[in-house]
C-alpha positions in Angstrom: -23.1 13.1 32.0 -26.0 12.8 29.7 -24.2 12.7 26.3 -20.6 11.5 24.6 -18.2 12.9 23.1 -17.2 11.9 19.7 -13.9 12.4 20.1 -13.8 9.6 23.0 -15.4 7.1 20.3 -12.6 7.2 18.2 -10.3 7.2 21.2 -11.8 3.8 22.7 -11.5 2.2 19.9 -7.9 3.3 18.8 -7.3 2.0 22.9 -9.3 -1.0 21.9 -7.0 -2.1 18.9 -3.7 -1.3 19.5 -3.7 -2.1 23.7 -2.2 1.3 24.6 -3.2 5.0 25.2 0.1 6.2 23.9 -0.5 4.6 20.5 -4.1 5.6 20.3 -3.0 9.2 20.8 0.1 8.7 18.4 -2.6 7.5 15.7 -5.2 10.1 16.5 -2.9 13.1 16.4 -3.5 14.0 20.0 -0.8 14.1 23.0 -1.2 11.2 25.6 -2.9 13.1 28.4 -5.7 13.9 26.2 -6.4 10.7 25.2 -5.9 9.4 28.8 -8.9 12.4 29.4 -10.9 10.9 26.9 -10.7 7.7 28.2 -10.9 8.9 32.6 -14.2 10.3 30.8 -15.9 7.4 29.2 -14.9 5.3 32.2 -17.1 7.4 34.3 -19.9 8.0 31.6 -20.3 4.0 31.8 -19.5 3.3 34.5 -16.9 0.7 34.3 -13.2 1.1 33.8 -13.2 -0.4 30.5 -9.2 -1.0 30.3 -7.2 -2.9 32.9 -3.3 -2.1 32.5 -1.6 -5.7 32.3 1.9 -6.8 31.1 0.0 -7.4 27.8 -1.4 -3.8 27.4 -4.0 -2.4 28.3 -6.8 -4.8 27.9 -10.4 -4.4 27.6 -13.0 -5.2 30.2 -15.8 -7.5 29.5 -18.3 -4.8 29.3 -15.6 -3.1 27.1 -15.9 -6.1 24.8 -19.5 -5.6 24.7 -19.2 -1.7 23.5 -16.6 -2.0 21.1 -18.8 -4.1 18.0 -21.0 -0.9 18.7 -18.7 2.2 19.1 -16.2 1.1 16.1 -19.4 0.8 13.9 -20.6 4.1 15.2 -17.0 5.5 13.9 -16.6 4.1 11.0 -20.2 5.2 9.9 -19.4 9.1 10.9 -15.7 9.1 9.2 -17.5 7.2 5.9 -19.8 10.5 5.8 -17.8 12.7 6.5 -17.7 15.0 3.0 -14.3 16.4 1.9 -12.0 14.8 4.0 -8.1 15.4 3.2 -5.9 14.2 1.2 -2.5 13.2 2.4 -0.2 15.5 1.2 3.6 14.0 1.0 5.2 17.3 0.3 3.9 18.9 3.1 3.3 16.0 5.4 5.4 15.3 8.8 4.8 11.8 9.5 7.3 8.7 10.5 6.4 5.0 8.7 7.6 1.8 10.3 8.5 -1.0 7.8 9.8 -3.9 9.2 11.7 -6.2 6.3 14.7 -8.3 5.9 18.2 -7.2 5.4 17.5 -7.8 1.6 14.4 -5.6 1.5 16.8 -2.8 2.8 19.3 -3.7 0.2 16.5 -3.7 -2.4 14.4 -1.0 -1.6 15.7 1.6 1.0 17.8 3.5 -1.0 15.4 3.8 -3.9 12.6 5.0 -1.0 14.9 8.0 0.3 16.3 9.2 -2.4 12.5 9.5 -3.8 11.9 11.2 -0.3 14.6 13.3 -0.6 13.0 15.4 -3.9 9.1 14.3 -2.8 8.5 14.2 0.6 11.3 15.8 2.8 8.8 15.5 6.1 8.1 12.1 5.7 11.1 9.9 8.3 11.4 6.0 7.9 12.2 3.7 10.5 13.2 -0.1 9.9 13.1 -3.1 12.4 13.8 -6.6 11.5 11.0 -8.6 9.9 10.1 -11.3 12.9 7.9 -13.9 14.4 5.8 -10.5 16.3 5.7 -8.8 13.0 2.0 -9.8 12.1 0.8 -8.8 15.5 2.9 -5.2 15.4 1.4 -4.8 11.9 -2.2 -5.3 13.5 -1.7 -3.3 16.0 -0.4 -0.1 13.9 3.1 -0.4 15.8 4.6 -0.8 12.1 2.7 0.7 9.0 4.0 -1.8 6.3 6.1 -5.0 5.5 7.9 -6.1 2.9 9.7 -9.2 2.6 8.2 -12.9 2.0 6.2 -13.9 4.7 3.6 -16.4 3.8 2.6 -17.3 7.5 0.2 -14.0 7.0 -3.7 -14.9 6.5 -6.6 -13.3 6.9 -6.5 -9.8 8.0 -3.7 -8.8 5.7 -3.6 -7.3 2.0 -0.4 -7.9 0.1 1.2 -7.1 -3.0 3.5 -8.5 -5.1 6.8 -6.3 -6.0 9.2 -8.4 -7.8 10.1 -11.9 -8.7 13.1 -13.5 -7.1 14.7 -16.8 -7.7 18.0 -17.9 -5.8 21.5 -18.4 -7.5 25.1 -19.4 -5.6 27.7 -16.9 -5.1 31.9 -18.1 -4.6 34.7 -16.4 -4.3 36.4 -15.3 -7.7 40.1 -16.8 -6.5 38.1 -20.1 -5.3 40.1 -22.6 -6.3 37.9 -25.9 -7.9 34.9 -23.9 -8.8 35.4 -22.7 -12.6 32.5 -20.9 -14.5 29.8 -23.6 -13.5 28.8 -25.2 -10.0 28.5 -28.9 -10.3 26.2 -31.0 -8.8 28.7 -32.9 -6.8 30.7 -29.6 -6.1 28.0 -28.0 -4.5 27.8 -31.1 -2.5 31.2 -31.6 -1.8 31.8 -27.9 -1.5 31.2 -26.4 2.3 28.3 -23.7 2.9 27.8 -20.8 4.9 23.9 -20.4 5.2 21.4 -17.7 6.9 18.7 -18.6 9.0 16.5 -15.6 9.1 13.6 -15.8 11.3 9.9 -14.5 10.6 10.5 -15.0 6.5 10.4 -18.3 4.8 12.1 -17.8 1.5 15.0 -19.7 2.8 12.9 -22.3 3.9 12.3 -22.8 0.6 15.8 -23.9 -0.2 16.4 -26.6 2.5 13.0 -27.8 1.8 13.9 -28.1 -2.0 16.9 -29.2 -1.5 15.6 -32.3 1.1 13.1 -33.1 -1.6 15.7 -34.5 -3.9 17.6 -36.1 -1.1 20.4 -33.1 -1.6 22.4 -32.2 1.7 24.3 -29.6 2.2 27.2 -29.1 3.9 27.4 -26.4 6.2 29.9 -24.6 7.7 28.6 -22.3 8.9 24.9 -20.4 9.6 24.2 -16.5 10.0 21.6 -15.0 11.4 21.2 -12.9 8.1 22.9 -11.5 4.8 24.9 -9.2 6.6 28.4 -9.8 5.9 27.5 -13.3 3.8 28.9 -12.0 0.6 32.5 -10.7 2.8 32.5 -14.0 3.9 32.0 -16.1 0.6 34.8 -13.6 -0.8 37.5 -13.9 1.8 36.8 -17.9 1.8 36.2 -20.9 0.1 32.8 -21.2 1.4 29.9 -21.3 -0.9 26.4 -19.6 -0.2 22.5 -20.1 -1.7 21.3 -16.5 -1.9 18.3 -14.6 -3.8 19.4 -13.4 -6.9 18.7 -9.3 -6.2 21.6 -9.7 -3.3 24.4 -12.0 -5.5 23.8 -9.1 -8.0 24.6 -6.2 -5.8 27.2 -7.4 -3.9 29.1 -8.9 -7.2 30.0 -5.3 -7.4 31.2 -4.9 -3.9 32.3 -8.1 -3.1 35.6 -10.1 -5.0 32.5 -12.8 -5.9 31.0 -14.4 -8.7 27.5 -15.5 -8.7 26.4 -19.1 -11.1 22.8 -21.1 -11.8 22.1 -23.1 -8.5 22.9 -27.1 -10.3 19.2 -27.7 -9.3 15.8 -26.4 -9.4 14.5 -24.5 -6.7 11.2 -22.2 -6.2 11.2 -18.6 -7.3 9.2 -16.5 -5.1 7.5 -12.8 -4.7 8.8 -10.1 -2.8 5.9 -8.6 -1.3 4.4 -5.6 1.2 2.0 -6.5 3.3 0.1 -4.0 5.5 -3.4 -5.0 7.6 -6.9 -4.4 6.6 -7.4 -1.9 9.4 -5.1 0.1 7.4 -6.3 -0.4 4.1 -8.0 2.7 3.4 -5.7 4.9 5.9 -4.7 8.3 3.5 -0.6 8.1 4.3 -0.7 4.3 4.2 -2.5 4.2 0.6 0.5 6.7 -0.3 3.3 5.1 1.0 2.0 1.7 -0.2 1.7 3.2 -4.1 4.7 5.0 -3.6 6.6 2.0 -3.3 4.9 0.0 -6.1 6.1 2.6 -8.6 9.7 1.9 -7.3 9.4 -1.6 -7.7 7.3 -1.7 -11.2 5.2 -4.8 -12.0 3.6 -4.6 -8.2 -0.2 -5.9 -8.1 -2.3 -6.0 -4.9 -4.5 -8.2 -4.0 -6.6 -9.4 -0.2 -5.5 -12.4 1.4 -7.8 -15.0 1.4 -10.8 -13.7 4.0 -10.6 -9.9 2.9 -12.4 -10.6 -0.1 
């Protein structure tokens, strides 16, 4: 063959990045047996199978290695002169996002995002998974579109932006029967504690490391693996919890609980998205990322240190 397709650039590099023809073709638009055309076709136009199937993906060759710096420039140089190119259009748009987030980003933000779908963008289907130690790779690799959560173990490669402010307050039972209207020091060291140990965000880690740095122990009952049915729990019990203060707010009001000031000072942090810088400048991305920054107002973006 003496010349290349362009369409097999952008394929090799989508292979390239994400480590599977099925994703490449999922981000590309095209079905799976085209891509895996595309790909039969620059094999044989180099002369080197360029992707080995492994339990990892499929991963590139070393000659592959040596392409890509070349073909991904060659792409992004045609798509940044390419004149006109279209807008994403919510209303009309059929497209699924993947967030992955905490139980409390669902609690926070979910229902605000659909019923905003429901009048803006009836095409547009979410899907959730559980904010995790994989998280930064499935971001990377376009498996998910966007996070939201706190999850500073991010670094270079990712843009994030801040949504709200949070800080952490203790919720008890209403009928608890030696906590009045204020949680005492020594009662919320006497008291006992259910606590969550949610993996892939640190916000929590926050508290025990606060807590240790003033010698403060608490003692625990009992540890979730998230917010689920915390709030049931702490109504139905005499157990105490440290929670963020957007979750003791809306379950006061399905829960019999009360929420109170934490009797010492812990951090307040920012509830964040996060996306990759691969993704940065991606049409339906850009939307959905705005989209949720005007339903949490006071949002402001910035790169994480290395994007700059």
């Amino acid at each position: 063959m003496a010349s290349i397709d362009l369409e097999w650039i952008s394929v090799f590099d989508e292979i390239y990045t994400t480590l599977s023809v099925t994703r490449a073709a999922d981000k590309l638009g095209m079905t799976q047996g085209a891509a895996s055309t595309a790909l039969n076709r620059l094999r044989a136009y180099y002369g080197d199978k360029l992707f080995i199937r492994t339990s990892r993906g499929m991963l590139p060759t070393p000659r592959a290695d040596e392409l890509h710096p070349v073909l991904h420039q060659v792409r992004e140089n045609l798509e940044a002169a390419k004149a006109g190119a279209a807008a994403f259009d919510p209303a009309n748009a059929q497209r699924v996002f993947r967030l992955c987030m905490t139980d409390l980003g669902e609690i926070s933000l979910l229902p605000r995002l659909l019923n905003y779908l429901q009048s803006n963008a009836l095409g547009i289907r979410i899907e959730t998974e559980k904010i995790s130690s994989e998280s930064a790779r499935r971001l990377e690799d376009a498996a998910v579109d966007l996070a939201v959560g706190y999850m500073p173990q991010l670094d270079t490669g990712f843009y994030t932006q801040s949504l709200f402010q949070q800080d952490f307050q203790c919720i008890v039972s209403v009928s608890h029967p030696r906590i009045g209207r204020c949680l005492s020091q020594a009662a919320f060291c006497e008291e006992r504690h259910v606590a969550v140990s949610a993996l892939g965000t640190g916000h929590m880690a926050m508290v025990e490391d606060a807590l240790a740095s003033v010698g403060v122990t608490r003692n625990i009952t009992l540890r979730v693996p998230s917010f689920l049915g915390v709030a049931q729990i702490v109504g139905e019990t005499e157990l105490i919890a440290t929670v963020p203060r957007y979750y003791a707010l809306a379950m006061q009001s399905r829960e019999p609980i009360r929420h109170m000031d934490v009797p010492y000072d812990l951090p307040h942090y920012a509830v964040r998205q996060y996306w990759h810088a691969r993704f940065h400048r991606d049409a339906g991305n850009v939307w959905l990322r705005k989209t949720i920054a005007d339903l949490m107002p006071g949002a402001v973006a910035h790169p994480l240190p290395g994007n700059r």
